[in-house]
C-alpha positions in Angstrom: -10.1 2.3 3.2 -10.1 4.2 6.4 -9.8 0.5 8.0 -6.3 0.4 6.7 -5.4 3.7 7.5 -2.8 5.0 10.0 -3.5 8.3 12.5 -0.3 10.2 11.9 1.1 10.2 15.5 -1.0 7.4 16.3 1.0 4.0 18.3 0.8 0.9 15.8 1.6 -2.5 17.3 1.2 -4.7 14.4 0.1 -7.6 16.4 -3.0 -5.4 17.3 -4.2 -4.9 14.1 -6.1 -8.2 12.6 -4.9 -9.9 9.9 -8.0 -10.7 8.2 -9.6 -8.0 6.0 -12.7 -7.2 3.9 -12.2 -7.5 0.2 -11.1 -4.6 -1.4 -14.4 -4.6 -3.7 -16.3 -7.2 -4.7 -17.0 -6.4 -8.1 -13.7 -6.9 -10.8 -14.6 -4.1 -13.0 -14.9 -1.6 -9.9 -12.2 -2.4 -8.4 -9.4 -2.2 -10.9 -11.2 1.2 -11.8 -11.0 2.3 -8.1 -7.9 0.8 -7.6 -6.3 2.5 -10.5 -7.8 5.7 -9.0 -5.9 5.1 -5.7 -2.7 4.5 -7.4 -2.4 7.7 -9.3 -3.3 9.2 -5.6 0.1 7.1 -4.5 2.5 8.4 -7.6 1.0 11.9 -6.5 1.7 11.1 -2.8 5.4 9.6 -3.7 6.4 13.1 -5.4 5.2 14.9 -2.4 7.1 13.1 0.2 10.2 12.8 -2.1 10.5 16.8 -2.7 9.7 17.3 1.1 12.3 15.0 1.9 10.6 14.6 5.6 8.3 11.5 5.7 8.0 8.2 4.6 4.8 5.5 3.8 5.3 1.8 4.9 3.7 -0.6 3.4 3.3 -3.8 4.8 2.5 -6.8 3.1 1.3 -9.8 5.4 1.3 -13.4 3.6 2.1 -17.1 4.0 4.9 -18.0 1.1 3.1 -18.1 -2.0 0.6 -15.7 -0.8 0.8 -13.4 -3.6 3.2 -11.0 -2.5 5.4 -10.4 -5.3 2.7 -10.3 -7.7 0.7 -7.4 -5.2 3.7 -5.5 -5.5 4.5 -5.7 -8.9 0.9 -4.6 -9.5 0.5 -1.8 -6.8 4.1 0.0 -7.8 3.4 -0.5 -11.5 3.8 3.2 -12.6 5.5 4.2 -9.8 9.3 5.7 -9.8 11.2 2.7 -8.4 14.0 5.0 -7.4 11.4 6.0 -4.7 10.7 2.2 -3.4 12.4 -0.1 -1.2 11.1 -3.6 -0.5 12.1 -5.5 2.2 11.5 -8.6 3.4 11.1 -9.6 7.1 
C-alpha cells in the first residue's frame, strides 16, 4: 500500500509517479476481504476529515476510456456518504 501512499508535505508531480502498478492481491478471495477492510478504514477516515473540516484525500484515477473507471468508483465509494465525494473528471 505504502507504494501508493503520499508523505503529507511531500511534492507530487504526477508525471513522476509510474503508471504501471503491482496487483492489488493476487488472490480473489483475499483481496475483496482486504479490500473491504481498507474501505471501512476510508468511511472512518471520511468522518474524520469531514468534522475537522481541514483536509482533504484526492483520489486519482488513471485510465484509457473504458478502463474501468466508473465501475472502480462505484465499488470503492460503495458505503461511503456521497455528500462527502466529488468526482471529477480531467
Amino acid at each position: 500500500m505504502s507504494q501508493h501512499q503520499i508523505i503529507p508535505g511531500q511534492q507530487v508531480t504526477l508525471s513522476d509517479i509510474p503508471t504501471e502498478a503491482k496487483d492489488f492481491c493476487d488472490d480473489r478471495k483475499k483481496a475483496e476481504k482486504r479490500f473491504g477492510k481498507l474501505r471501512d478504514e476510508f468511511i472512518r477516515w471520511q468522518r474524520v476529515l469531514w468534522s475537522e473540516g481541514k483536509q482533504k484525500l484526492l483520489i486519482v484515477l488513471q485510465a484509457t476510456d473504458a478502463g474501468g473507471k466508473d465501475g472502480t468508483i462505484r465499488k470503492v465509494f460503495k458505503g461511503v456518504n456521497p455528500q462527502g465525494v466529488k468526482v471529477v473528471s480531467f
